[in-house]
DRENNUPA-68477 format. One record per residue: residue number from 1; x, y, z of N, C-alpha, C, O, CB in turn. Coordinates in Angstrom, 3 decimals. Glycine has a CB too. Example, Ala and Ser with C-alpha at 12.3 -4.5 7.8 and 13.67 -1.06 7.14 Angstrom:
REM DRENNUPA-68477
{1; {13.190; -5.690; 7.800}; {12.300; -4.500; 7.800}; {13.200; -3.300; 7.800}; {14.236; -3.319; 8.465}; {11.308; -4.473; 9.046}}
{2; {12.850; -2.250; 7.080}; {13.670; -1.060; 7.140}; {12.900; 0.030; 7.870}; {13.409; 1.138; 8.039}; {14.084; -0.598; 5.725}}
//
This chain:
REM DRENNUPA-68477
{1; {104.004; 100.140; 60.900}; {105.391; 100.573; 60.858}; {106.268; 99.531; 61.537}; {105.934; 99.006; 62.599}; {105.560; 101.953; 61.529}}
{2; {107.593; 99.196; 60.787}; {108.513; 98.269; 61.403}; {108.933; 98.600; 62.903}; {109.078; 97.947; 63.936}; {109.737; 98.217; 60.537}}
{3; {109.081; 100.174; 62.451}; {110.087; 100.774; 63.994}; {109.253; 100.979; 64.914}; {109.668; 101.021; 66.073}; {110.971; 102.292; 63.960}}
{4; {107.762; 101.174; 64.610}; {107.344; 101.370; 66.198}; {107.269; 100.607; 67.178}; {106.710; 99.522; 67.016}; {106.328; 101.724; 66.375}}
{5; {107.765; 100.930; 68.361}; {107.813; 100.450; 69.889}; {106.376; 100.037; 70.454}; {105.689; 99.018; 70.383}; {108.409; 101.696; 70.866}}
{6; {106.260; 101.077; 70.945}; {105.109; 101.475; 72.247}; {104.265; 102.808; 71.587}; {104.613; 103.492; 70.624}; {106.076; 102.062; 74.041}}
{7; {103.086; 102.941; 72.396}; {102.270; 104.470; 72.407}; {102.815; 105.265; 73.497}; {102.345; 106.394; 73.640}; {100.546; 104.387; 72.687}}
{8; {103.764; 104.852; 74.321}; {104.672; 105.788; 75.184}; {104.112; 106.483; 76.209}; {104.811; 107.328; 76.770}; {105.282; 106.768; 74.446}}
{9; {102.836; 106.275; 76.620}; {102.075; 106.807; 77.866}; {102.732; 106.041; 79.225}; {102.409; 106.543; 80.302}; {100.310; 106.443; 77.702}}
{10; {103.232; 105.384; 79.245}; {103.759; 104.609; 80.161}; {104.802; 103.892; 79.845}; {104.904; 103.302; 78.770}; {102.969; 103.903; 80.599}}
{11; {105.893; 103.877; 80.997}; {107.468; 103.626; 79.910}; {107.899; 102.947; 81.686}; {107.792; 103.451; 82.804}; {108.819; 105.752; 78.893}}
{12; {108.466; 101.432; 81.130}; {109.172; 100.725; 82.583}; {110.612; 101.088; 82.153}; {111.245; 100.971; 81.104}; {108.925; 98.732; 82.898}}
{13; {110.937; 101.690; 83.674}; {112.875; 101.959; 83.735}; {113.323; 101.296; 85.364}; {112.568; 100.953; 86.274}; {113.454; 104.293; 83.707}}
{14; {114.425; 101.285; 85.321}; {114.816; 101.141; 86.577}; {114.045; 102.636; 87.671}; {113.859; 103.783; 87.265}; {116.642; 101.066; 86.422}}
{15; {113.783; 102.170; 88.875}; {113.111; 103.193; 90.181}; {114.462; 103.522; 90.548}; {115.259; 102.602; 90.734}; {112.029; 102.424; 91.658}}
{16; {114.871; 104.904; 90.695}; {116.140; 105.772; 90.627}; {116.339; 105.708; 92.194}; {117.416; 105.934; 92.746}; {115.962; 107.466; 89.890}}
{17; {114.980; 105.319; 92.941}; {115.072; 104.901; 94.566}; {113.919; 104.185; 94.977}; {113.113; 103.739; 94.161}; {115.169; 106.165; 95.586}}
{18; {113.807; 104.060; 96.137}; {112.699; 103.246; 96.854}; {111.138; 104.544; 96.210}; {110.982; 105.721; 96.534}; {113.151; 103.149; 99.189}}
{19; {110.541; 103.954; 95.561}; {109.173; 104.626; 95.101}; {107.669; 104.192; 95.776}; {107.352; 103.008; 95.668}; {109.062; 104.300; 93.540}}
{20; {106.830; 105.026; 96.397}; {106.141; 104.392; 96.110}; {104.395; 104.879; 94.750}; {104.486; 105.851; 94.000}; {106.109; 104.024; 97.523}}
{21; {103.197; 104.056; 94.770}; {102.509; 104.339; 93.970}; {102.387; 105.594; 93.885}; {103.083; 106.196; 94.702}; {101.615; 103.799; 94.045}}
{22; {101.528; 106.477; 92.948}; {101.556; 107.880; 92.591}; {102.296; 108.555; 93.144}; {101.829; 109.629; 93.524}; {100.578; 108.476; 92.683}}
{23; {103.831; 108.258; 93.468}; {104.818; 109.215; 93.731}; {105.341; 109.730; 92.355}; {105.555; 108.994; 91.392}; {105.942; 108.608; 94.619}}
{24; {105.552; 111.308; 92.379}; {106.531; 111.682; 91.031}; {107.752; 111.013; 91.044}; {108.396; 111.171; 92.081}; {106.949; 113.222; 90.907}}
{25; {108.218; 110.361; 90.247}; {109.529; 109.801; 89.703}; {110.506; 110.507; 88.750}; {110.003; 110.575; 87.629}; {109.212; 108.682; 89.051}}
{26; {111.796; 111.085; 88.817}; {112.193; 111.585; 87.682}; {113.449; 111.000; 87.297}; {114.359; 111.126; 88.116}; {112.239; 112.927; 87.748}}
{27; {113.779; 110.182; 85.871}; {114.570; 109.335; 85.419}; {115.391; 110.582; 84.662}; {114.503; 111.128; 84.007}; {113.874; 108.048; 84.592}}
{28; {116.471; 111.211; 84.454}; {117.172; 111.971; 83.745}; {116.344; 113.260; 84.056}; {116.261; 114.034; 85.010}; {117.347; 111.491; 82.281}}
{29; {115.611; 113.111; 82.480}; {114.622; 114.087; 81.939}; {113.700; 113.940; 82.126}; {112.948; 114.914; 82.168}; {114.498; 114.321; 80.921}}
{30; {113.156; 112.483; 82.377}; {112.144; 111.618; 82.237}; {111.652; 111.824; 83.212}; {112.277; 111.794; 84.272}; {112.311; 110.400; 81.999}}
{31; {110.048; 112.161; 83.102}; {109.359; 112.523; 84.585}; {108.158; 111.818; 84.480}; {107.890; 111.635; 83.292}; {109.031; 114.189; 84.947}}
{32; {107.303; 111.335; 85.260}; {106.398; 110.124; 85.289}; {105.734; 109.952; 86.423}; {106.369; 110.272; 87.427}; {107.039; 108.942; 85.069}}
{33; {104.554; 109.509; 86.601}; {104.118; 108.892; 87.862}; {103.814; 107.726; 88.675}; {102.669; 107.284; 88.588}; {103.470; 109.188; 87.951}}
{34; {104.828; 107.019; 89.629}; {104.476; 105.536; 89.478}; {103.492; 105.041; 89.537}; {102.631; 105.601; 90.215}; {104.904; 104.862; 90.109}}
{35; {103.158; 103.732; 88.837}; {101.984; 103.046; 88.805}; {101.874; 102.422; 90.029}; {100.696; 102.363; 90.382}; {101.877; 102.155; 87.742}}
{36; {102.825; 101.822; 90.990}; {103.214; 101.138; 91.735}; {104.248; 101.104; 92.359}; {105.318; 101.336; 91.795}; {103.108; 100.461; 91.416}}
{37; {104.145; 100.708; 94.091}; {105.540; 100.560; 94.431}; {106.352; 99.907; 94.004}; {106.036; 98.898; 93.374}; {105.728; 100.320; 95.315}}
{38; {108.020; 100.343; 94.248}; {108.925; 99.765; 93.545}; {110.089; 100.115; 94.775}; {110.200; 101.078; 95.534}; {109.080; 100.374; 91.905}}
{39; {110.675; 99.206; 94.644}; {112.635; 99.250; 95.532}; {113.526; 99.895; 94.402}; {113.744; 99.626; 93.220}; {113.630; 97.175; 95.935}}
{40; {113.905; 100.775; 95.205}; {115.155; 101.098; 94.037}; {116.128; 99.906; 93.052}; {116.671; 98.829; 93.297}; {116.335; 101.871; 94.957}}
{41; {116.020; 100.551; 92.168}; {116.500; 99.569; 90.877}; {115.431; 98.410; 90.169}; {115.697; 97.801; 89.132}; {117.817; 98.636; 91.463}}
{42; {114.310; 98.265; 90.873}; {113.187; 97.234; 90.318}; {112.579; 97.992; 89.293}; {112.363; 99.203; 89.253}; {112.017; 96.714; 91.418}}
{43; {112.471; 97.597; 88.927}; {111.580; 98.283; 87.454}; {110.037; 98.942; 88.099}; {109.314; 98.196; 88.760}; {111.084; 96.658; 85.994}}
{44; {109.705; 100.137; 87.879}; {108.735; 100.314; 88.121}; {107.632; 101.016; 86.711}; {108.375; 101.567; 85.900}; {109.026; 100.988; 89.303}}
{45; {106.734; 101.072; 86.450}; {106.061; 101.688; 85.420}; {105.598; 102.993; 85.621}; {104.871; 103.289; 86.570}; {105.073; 100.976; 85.072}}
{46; {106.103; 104.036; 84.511}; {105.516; 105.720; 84.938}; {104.566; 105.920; 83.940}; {104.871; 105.662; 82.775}; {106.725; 107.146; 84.856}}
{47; {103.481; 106.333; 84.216}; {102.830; 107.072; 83.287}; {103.298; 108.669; 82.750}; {103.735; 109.336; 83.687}; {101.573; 107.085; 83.858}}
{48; {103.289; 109.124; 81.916}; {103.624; 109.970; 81.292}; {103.035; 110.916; 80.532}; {103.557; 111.783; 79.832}; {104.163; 109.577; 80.872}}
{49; {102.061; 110.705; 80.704}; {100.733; 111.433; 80.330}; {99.357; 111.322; 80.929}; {98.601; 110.361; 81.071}; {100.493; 111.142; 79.123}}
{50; {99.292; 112.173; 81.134}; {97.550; 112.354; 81.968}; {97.373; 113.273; 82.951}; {98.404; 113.799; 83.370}; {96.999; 111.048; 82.824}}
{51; {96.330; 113.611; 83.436}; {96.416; 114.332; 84.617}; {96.356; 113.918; 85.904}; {95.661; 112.950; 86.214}; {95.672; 115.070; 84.588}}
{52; {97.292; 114.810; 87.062}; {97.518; 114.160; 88.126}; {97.523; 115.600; 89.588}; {97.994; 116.735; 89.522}; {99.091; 113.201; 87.749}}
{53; {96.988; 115.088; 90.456}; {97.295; 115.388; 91.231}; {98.587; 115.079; 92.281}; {98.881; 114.049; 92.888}; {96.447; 115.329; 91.385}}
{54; {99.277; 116.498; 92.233}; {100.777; 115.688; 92.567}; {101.256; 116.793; 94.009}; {100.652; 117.845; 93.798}; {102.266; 115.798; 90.787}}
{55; {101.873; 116.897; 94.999}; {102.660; 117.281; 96.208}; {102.949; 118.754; 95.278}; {103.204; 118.695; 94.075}; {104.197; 116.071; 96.786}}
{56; {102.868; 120.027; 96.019}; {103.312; 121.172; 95.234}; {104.082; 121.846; 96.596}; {104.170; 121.500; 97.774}; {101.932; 122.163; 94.392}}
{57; {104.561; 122.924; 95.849}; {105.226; 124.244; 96.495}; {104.053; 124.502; 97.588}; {103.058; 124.863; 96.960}; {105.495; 125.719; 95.270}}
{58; {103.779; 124.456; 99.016}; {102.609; 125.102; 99.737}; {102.428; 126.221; 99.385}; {101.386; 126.624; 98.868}; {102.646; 125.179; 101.032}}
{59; {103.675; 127.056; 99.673}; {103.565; 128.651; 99.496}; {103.264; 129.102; 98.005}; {103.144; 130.187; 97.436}; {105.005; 129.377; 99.950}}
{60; {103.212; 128.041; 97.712}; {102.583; 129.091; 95.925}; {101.126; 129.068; 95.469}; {100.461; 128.092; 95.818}; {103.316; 128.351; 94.258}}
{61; {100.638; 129.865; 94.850}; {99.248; 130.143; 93.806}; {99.780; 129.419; 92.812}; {100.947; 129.372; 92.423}; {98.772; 131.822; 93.250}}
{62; {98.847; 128.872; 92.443}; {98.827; 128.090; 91.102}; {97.479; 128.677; 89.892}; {96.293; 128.758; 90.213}; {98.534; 126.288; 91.616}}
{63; {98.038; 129.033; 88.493}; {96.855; 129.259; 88.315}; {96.920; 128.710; 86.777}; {97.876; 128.858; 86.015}; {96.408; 130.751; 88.675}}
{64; {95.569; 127.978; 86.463}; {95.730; 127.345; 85.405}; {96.497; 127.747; 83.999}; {96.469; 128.811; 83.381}; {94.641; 127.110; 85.243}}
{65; {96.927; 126.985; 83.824}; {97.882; 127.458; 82.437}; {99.261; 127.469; 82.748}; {100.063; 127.125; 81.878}; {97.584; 129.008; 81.854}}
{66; {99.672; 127.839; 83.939}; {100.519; 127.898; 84.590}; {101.789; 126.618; 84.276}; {101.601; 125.407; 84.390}; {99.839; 127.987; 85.804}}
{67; {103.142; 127.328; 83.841}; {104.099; 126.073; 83.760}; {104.236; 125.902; 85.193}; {104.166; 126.670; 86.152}; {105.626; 126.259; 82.934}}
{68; {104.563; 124.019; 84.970}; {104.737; 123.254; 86.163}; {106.191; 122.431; 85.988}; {106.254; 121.602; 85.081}; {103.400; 122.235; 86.371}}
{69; {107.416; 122.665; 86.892}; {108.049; 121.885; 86.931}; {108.176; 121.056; 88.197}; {107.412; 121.250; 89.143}; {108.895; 122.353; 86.517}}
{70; {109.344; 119.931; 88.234}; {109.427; 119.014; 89.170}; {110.991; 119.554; 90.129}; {112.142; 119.891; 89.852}; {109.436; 117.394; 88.322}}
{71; {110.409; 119.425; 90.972}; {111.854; 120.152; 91.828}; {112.162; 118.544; 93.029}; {111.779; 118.255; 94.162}; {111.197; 122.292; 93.151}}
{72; {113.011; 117.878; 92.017}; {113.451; 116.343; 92.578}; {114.087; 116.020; 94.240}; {114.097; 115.001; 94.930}; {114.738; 115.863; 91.512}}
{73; {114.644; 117.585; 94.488}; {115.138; 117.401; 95.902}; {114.206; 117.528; 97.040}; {114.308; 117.144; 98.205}; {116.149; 118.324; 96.153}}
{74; {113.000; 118.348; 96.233}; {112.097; 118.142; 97.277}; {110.791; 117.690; 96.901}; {109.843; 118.348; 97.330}; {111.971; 119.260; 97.993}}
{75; {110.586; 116.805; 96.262}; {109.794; 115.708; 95.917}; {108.428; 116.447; 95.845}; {107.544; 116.066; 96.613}; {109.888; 114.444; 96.973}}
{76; {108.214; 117.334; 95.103}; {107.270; 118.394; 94.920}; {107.077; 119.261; 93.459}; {108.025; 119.704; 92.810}; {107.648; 119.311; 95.965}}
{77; {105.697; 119.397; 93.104}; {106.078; 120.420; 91.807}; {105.611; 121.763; 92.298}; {104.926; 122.053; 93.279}; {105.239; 120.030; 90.228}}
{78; {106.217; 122.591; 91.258}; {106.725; 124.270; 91.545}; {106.382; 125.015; 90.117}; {106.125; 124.504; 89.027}; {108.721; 124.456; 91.923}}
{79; {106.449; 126.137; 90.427}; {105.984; 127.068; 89.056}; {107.859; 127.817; 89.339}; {108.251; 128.874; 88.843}; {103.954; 128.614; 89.344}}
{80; {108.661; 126.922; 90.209}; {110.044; 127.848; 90.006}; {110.974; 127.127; 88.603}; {111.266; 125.935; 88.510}; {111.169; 127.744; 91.731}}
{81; {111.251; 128.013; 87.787}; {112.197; 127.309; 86.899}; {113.889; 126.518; 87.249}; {114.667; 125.824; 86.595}; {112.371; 128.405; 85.946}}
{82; {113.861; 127.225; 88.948}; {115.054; 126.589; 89.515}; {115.058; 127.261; 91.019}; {114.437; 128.284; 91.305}; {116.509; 126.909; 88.555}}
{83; {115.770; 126.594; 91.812}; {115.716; 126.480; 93.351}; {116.206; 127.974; 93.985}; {116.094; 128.436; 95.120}; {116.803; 125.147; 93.898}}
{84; {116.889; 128.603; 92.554}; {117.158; 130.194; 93.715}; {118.405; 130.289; 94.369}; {118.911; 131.316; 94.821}; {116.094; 130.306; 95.162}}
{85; {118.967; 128.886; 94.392}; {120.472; 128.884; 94.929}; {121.584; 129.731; 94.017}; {121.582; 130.206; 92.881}; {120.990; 127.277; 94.984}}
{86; {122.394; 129.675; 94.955}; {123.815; 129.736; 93.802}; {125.183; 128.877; 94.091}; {125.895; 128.770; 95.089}; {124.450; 131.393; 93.751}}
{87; {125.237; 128.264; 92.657}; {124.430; 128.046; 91.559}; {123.146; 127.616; 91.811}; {122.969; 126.787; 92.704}; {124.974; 127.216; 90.760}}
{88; {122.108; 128.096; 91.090}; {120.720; 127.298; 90.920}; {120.539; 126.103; 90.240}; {120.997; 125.783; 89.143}; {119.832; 128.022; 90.308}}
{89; {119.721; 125.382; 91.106}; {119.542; 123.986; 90.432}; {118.349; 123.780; 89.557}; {117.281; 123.421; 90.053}; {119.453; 122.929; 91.472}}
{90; {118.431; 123.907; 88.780}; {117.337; 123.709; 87.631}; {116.454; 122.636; 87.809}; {116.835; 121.468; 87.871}; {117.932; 123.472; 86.300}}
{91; {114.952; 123.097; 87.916}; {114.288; 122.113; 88.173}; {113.611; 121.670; 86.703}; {113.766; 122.430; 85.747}; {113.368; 122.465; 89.330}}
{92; {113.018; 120.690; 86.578}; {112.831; 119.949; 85.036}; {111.338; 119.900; 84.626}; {110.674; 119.347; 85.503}; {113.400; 118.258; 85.021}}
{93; {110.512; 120.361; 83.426}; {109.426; 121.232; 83.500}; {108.707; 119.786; 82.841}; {109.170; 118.997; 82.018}; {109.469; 122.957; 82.620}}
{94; {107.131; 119.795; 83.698}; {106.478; 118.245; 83.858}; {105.208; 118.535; 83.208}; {104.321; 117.717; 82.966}; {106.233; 117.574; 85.558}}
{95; {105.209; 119.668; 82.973}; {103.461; 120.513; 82.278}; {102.979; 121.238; 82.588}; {103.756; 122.153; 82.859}; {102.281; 120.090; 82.216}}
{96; {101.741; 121.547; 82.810}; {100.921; 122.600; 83.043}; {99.723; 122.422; 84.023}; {99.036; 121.414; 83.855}; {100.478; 122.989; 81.824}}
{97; {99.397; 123.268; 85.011}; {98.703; 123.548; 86.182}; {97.161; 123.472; 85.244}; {97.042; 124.325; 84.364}; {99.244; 125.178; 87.071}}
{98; {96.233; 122.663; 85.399}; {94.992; 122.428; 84.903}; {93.589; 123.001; 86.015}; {92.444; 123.151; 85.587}; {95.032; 120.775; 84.628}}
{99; {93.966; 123.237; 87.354}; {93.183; 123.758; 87.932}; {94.276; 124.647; 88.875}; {95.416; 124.327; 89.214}; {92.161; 122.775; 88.488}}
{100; {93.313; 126.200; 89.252}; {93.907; 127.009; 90.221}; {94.380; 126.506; 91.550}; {93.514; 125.796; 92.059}; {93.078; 127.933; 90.449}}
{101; {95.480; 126.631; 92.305}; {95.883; 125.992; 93.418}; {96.317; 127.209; 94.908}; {97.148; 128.112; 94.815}; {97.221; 125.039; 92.797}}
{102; {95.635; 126.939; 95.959}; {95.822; 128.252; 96.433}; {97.322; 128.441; 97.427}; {97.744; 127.355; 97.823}; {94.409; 128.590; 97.292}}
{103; {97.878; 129.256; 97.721}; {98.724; 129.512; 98.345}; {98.440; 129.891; 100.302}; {98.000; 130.961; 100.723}; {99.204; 130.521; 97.413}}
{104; {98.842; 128.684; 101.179}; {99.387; 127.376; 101.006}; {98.148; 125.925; 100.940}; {97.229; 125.580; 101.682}; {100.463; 127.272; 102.349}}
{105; {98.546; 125.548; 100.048}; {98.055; 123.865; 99.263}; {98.973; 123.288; 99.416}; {100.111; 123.756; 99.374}; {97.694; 123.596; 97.670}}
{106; {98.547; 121.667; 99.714}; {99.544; 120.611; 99.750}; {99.830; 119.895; 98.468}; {100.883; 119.287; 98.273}; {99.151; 119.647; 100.705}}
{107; {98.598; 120.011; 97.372}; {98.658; 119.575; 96.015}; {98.085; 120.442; 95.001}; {97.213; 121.311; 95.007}; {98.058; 118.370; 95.908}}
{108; {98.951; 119.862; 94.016}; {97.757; 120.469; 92.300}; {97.926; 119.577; 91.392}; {98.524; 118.501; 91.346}; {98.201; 122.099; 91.255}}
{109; {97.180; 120.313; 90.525}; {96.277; 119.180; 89.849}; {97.304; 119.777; 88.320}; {97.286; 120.979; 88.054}; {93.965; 119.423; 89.928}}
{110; {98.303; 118.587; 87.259}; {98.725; 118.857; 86.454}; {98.701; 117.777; 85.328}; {98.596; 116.556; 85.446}; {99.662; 119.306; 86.867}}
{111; {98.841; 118.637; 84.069}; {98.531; 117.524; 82.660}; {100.052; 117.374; 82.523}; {100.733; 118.359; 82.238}; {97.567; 118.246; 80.921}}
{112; {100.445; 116.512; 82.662}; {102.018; 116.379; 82.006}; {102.086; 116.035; 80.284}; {101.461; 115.183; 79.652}; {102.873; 114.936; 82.875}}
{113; {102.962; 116.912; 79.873}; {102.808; 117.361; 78.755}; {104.162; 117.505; 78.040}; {104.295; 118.096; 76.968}; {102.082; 118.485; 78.873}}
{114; {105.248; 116.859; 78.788}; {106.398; 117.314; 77.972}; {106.493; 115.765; 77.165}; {107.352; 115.568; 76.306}; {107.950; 117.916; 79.008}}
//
């Protein structure tokens, strides 16, 4: 095909801040895990598919199957669809919980899938 790019598992953008390796990154919509440290604005590379163990909600159960989003203010993923405030801040959904996670855990384990 003329138009194809990339296989899109991994996509370089500007680092939205100082990153470092397997930190969650989220570009817009765009959610990813760095490959590597990066300074804000250096290009860093996210993977975008695969499974990862990533920083979660402590206080939550996780249980497989389970939607997973990214809650960017606190550099953590959550099974909340938004922060509970008012207004609520919508957090941005990164995949699905691949193993049970117990309540309080510092991580879980997720397939990113959007």
């Amino acid at each position: 095909m003329k138009n194809f790019v990339q296989p899109g598992d991994s996509i370089t953008v500007p680092a939205p801040s100082d990153v470092l390796s397997g930190d969650g990154v989220l570009v817009g919509s765009l959610f990813g895990v760095a490959n590597a440290d990066a300074d804000s604005g250096s290009d860093v590379v996210l993977s975008t598919e695969g499974v990862f163990s990533l920083p979660k909600k402590s206080a939550q159960a996780w249980t497989v199957g389970a939607a997973i989003y990214w809650d960017a203010a606190n550099g953590e993923a959550t099974t909340a669809k938004d922060d509970g405030g008012t207004p609520a801040t919508a957090h941005t959904l990164i995949g699905n919980a691949v193993a049970a996670a117990a309540n309080p855990s510092a991580s879980g384990v997720v397939r990113l899938s959007v």
